[in-house]
SENUNU-445840 format. One record per residue: z, y, x of N, C-alpha, C in turn. Coordinates in steps of 0.1 Angstrom, whole numbers, plus 5000, padded with zeros to 4 digits. Layout:
ZYXZYXZYX...
REM end
This chain:
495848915239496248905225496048765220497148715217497148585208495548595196494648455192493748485183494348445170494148515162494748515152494748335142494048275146493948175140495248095146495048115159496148045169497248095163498048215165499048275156499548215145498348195134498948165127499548055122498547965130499047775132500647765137500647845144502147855153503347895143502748045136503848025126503847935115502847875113502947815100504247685105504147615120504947525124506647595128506547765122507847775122508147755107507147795098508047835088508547685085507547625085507947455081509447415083509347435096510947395105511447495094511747575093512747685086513047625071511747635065511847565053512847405054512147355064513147205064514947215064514847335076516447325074516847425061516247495055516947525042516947475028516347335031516447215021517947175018518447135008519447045007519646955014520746965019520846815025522046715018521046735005522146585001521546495003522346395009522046225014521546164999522146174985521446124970520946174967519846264971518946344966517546284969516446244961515446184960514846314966513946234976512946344987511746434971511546354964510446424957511046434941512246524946513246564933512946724940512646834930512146994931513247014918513447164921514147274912512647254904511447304904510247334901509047334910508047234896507047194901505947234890505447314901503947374891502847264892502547244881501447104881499647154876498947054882497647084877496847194880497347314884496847424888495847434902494447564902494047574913494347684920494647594934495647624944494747784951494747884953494047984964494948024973495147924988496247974993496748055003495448185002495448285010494848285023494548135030494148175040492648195038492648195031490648195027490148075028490847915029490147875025489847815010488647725009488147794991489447694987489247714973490147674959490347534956491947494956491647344955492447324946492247194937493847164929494447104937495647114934496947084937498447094931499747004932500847044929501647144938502547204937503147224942504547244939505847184947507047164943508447264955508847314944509547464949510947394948511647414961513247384961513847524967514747594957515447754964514447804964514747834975513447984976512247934985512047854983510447744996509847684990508447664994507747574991507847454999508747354992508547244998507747114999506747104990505847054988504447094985503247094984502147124980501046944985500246964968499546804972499846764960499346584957499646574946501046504944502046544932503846514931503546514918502346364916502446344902503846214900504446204911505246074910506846164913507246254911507446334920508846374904509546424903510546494892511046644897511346714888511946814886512946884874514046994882514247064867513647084856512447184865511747214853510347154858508847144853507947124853506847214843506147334856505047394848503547294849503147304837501947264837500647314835499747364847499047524845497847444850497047344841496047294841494847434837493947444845492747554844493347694845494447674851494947824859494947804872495147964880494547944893496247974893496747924912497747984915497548024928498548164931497648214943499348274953499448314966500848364967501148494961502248534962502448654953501348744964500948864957500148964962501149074972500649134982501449194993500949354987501349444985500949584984501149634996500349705006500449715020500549905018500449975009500450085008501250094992502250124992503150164977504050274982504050344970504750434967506050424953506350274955506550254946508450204949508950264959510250304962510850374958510450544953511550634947511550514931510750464924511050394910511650264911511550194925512750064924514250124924514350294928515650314926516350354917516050354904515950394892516150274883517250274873518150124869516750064860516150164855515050114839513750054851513650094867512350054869512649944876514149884880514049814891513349684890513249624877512649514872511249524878510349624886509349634887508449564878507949564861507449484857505749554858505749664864504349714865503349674878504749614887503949524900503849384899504749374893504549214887503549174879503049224868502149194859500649224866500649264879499249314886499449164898500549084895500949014909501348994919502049124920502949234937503649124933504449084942505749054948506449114960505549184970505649244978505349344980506149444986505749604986505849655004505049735007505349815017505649965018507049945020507550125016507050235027507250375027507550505031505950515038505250465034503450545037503650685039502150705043501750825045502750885058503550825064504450905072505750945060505850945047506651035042507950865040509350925033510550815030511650885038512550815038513650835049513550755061514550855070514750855086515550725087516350725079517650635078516850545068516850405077516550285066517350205063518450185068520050165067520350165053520150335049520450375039519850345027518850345026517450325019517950135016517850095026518349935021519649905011520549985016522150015009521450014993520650124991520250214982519450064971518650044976517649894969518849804965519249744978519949624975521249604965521149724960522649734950522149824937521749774923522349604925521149484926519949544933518849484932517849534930516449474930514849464927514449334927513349404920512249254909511549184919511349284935510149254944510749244957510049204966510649254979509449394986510649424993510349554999510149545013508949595022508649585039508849725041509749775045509449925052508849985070508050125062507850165076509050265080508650315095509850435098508250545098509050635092507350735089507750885097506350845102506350955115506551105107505851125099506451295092507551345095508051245088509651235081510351235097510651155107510651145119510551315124509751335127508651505133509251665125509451595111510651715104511951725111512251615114513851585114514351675125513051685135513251695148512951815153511851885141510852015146510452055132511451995123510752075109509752105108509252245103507352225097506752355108507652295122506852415129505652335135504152435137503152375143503052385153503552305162503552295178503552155181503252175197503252025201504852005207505351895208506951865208507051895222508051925225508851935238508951825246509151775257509051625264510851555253511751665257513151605250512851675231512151705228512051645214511051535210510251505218509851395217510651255223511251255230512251185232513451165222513951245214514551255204513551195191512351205189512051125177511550965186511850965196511250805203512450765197513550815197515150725195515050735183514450825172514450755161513350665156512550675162511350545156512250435164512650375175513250295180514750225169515650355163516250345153516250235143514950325134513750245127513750095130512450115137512449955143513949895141514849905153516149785152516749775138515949825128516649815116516149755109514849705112513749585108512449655102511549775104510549825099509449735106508349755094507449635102506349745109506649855115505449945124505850115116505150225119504850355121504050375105504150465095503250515090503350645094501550705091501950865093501050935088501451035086500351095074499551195078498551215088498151315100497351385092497251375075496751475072497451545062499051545063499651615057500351685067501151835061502051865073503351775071503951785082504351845092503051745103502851605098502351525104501051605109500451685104498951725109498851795122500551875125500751935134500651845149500851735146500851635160500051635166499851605183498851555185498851425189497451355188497451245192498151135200498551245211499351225222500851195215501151225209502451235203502851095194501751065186501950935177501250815189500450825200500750735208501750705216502450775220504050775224505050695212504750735202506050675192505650545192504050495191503250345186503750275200504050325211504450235221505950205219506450285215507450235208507850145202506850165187506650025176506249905184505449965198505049795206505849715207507149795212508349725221508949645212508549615194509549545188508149515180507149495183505849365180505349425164505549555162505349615151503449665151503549765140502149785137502049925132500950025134500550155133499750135119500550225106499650245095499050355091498350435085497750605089497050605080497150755068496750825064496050945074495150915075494150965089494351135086494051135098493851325095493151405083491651275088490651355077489851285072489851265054488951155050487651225047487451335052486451425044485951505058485451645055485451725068486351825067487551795065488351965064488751965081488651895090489351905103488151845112488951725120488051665123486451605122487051545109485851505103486451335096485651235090486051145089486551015097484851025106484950955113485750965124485651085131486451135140488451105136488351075125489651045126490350885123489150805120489050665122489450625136488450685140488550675155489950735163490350815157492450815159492850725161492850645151493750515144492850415159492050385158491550285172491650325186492150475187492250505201494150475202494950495193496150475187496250335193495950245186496050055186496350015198494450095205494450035219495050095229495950225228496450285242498350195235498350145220499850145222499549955222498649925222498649765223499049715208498849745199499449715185498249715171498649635162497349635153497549785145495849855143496449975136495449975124495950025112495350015097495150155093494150165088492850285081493850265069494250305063495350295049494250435040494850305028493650335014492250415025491050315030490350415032488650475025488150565030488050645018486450735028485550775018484650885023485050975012485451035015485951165003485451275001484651294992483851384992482151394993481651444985479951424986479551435002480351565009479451575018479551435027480451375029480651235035480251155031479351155016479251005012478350975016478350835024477350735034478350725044479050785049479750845061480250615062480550565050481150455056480650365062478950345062477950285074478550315087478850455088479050485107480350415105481750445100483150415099482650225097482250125095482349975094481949995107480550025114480249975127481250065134481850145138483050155148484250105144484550065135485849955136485749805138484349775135483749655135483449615152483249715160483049755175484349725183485049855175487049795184486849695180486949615170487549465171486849365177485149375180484449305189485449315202485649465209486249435217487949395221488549355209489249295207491249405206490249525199492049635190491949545182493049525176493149495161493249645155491849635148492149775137491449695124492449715116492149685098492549845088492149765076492249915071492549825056493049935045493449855032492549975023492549945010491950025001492450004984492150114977492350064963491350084957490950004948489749994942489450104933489250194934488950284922487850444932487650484919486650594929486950744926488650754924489450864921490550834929491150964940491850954943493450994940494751024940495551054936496151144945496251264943497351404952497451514945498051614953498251754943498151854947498151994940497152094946497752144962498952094966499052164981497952034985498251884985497451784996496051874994495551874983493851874976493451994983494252114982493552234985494052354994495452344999495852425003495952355023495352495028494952465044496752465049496452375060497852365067498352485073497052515077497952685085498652745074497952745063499152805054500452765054500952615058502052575051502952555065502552595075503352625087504752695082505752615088506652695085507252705075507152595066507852595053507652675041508352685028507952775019508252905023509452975026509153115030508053125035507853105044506453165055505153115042505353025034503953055028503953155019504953195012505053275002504753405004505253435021504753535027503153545028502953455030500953415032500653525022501753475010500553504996500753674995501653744999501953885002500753935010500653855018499753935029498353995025497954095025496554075019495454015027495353985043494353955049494753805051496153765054496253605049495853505041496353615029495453605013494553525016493353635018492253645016491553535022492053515035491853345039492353245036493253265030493853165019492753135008492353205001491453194992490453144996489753195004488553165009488452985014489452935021489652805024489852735014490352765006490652674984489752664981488852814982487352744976486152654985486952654996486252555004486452454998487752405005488252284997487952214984487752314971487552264961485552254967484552304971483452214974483852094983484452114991484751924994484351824985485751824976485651774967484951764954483951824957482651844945483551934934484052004935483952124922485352124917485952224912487452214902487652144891486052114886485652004872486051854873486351854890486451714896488051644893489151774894490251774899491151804887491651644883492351654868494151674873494251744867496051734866496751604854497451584863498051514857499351474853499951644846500951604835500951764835502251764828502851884821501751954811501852104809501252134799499752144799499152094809497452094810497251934816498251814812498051744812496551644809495451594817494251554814492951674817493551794821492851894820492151934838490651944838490551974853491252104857490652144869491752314875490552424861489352354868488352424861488452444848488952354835489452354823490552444824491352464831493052574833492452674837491552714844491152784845490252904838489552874828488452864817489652924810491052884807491552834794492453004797492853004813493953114816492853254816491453254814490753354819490353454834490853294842490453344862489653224865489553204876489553134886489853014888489452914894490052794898491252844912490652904922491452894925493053024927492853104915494153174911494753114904494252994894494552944884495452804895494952764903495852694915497052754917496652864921498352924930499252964917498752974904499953014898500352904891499852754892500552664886501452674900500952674911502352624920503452744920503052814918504052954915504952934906504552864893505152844883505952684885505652644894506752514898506552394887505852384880505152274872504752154877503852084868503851934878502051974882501951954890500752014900500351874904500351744899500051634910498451634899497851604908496151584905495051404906494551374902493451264902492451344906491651304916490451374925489251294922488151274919487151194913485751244925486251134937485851204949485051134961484550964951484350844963482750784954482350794961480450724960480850534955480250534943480650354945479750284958479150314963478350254975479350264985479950414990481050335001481750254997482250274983483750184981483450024980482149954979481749874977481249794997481449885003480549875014482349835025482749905020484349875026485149745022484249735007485349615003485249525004484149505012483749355014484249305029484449405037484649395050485749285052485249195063486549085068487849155069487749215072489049335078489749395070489349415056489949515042490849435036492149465036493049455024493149535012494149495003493849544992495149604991495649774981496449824983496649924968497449944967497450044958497150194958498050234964498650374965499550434956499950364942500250434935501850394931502550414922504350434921504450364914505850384909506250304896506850454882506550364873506450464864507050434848508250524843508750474831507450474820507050404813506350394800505950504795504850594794504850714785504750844794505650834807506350934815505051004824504651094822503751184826502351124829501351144837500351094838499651064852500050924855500050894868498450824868498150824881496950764886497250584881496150584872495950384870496150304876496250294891496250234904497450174903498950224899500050184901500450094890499350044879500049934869498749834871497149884880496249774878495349744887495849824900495149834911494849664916495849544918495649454922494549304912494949354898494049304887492849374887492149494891491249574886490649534898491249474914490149444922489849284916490349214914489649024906489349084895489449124884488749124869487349224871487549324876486249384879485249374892485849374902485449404917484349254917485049144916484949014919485048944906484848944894484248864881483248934876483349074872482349154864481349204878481849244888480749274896479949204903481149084908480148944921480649004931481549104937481949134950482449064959482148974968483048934974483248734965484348694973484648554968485748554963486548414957487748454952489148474960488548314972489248314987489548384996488348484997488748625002489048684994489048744983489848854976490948794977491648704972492948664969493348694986492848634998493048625012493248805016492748905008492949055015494549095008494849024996496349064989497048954995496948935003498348825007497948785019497148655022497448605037497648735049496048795045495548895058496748995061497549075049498149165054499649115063500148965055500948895062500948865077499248865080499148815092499248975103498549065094498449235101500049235106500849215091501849305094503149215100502749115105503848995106504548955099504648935085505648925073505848765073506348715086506648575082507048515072506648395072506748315057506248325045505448455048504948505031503248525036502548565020501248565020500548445024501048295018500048215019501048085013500447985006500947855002500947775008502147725015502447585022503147555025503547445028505047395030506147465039507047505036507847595043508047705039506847775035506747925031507547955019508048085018508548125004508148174994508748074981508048064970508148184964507148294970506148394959504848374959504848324946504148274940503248324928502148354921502048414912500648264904500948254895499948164879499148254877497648274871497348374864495448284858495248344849494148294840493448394842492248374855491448444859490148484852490348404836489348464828489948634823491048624825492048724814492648844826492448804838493148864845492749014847493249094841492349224841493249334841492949464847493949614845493349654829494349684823494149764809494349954813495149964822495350114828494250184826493850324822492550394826493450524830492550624831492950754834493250854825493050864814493450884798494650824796494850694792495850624795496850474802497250564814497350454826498750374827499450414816500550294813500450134810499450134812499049974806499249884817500049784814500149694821498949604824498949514832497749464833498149284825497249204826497549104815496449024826497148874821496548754824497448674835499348754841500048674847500348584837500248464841501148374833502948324840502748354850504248294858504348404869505148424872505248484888507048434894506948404903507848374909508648464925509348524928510048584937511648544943510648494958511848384961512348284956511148244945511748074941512048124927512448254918512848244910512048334901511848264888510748264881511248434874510448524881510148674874509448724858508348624860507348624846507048484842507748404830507648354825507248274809506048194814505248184803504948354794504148414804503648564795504948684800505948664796507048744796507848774807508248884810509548914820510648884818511248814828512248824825513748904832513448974839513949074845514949094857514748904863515648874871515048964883516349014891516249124904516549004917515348954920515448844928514348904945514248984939513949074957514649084966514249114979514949134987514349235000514849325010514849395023514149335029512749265032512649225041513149335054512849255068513149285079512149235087511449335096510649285107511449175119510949045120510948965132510949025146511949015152511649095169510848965176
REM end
């Protein structure tokens, strides 16, 4: 394995060359003439190291200059004396694809105002098979951001074996090798998978190492919503340890995605989880992992509480479960497991429709049963069932975030103004880790925080030319007044944008200006490098 520092010197002397040839080449064009030149500002330019001033001068879509271009002209000229400037932020975990396709969200002004410029679509294993399509689907008539897709093993494993729980056939696993391969030649940057949802739970191990040798053949990367962040299966650790046995049998860097001790009975659990990923990488897997800063998680009552054996087989076969009386009855029995996982039904808020804000335990209290009858008939009743879980120890979350290896991530969507009650994470996840994590708390520095939203994941996931400032590279960019930079989002109410962008830039063209959006759809598909 190439060492990462080496890597990245190498590409930095591609993007340069690249950047050079997508300069103008007009012969009367003064070398230190820019479209735009941000002046005065302090530079954080991802790779961790510390904070420097500097100019920097943007031609198209590149950074063509960085340094001082006080002698230097432009169209325009910002002047962002006692602001910091940093590359646009990378979201390495978003769900924030079904709302770029929607005309009122394409502007993404709820990732922009947190700093996103970049997203990484179809987590958890879930999106479409077809990224062909999915691209068709973005690119017309645009987005605010760019988008990195995975090919997601779920989605993949339905296509092929729908929600039956078996292990694949040698020729249906051959049949989903040609679609992760698919995938890939269509530019995905690696595998998500969601091994603790179905159909994905049904896998074995054996099965997503076969596909990841796959993602090898085209220099890709393994992302995972692990089996088990808690103890419903494995356990936690034991499923950390997936994702590093994964890496090292497929040769490929693999990521712990949003990771988590979930649950009281786990909490400490992330002492043992740092020293065994800290171990693979001694001996040289690349395994990283990303997280979002908050100590609530976001799912709904099938993720939260309902056992997979129930969900074999699709909704007939569960509906039948609920007929059965001795099915039932282990059906139940496992809900109320599950709800102790997660420390109690008082834990587990819904979040929308008519018991919007309200725990299972409040719905429950309110219908006169049970938490968990009061479960099965919101899903019976086909309502909005998605939940906020209030489920993480600040000591692990604080013990993970500091780690060399942690990126920073969301987990959460995009969302019209007003429109039901989503998890905070998706309008302030990237501001709520610098305004609180690292000003109000002292976590961490600013070179590594800024370094876990941008360089690091650039470097995980190969996203050439992005996640760091320097000559060559493309101008996503984000200004912001790190006194002000803060999530206003809470869990009451999480429409708030976050505040303290002053500029943001995508692809060279100014997104958020002086304070305001301005709604240009200057994103684009990235495509993984072969």
């Amino acid at each position: 394995m190439m060492p990462m520092t080496l890597l990245r010197h190498v590409r930095r002397l591609t993007f340069l060359l690249l950047g050079m040839i997508a300069l103008p080449l007009c012969l009367t064009a003064s070398p230190q003439s820019y479209d735009l030149i941000i002046r005065g500002g302090i530079v954080v330019d991802g790779t961790g190291s510390p904070p420097k001033q500097s100019d920097l001068g943007i031609r198209k879509d590149r950074v063509a200059a960085v340094g001082d271009l006080s002698g230097a002209s432009a169209n325009r000229v910002l002047n962002v004396q006692n602001l910091h400037i940093a590359p646009g932020f990378i979201d390495t975990h978003s769900h924030a694809t079904p709302g770029l396709l929607r005309n009122e969200l394409r502007t993404a002004h709820a990732l922009l105002a947190q700093g996103i410029t970049t997203i990484f679509a179809n987590p958890d294993g879930g999106g479409p098979v077809n990224l062909a399509t999915q691209r068709d689907q973005l690119e017309n008539p645009g987005i605010g951001v760019n988008v990195a897709p995975f090919i997601p093993h779920g989605s993949v494993r339905r296509a092929v074996l729908g929600m039956q729980a078996r292990e694949a056939t040698p020729e249906e696993l051959e049949r989903m090798r040609g679609l992760v391969r698919a995938g890939m030649s269509e530019g995905a940057f690696g595998l998500s998978s969601g091994l603790y949802y179905a159909p994905g739970s049904y896998a074995p191990i054996g099965e997503v190492v076969e596909l990841a040798k796959v993602v090898g053949e085209f220099g890709g990367s393994y992302q995972s919503h692990i089996r088990d962040e808690s103890d419903y299966s494995i356990g936690v650790v034991a499923a950390v340890d997936e994702v590093i046995q994964i890496a090292r049998a497929a040769g490929i860097p693999g990521v712990v995605t949003h990771i988590k001790a979930l649950g009281p009975r786990v909490w400490g659990d992330s002492e043992v989880i740092v020293d065994r990923i800290s171990a693979a990488r001694n001996e040289g897997v690349a395994v990283y992992a990303d997280q979002y800063p908050y100590e609530a998680s976001g799912t709904g009552i099938v993720g939260a509480l309902i056992p997979r054996w129930a969900l074999a087989g699709g909704d007939e076969a569960f509906e039948a479960r609920l007929q059965n009386p001795r099915e039932r009855a282990q059906l139940v029995e496992d809900i109320w497991e599950n709800f102790d996982r997660r420390g109690g039904a008082e834990r587990l808020v819904l979040q929308g429709g008519e018991y919007q804000g309200k725990s299972l335990a409040e719905v429950a209290a309110t219908r006169g049963t049970d938490a968990v009858e009061a479960s099965l008939q919101l899903l019976k009743e086909g309502g909005p069932t998605s939940l906020v879980s209030f489920n993480m120890d600040d000591a692990d979350i604080q013990r993970f975030m500091i780690q060399p290896w942690m990126m920073t991530s969301s987990d959460g969507g995009l969302w019209v103004q007003g429109e039901g009650q989503p998890h905070p994470r998706g309008f302030g996840a990237f501001a709520r880790r610098i305004g609180k994590f690292l000003i109000e708390d002292s976590i961490g520095t600013l070179e590594g925080t800024i370094r876990s939203m941008s360089g690091l994941p650039a470097d995980v996931y190969k996203v050439d030319g992005r996640g760091t400032i320097e000559e060559g590279a493309y101008a996503d960019i984000v200004v912001f007044d790190l006194k002000r930079f803060r999530d206003l989002a809470t869990y009451d109410d999480p429409h708030k944008f976050s505040e303290g962008i002053e500029y943001a830039l995508v692809n060279g063209s100014l997104a958020i200006d002086e304070g305001e959006f301005t709604d240009i759809l200057a994103g684009t598909i990235l495509k993984k490098a072969r």
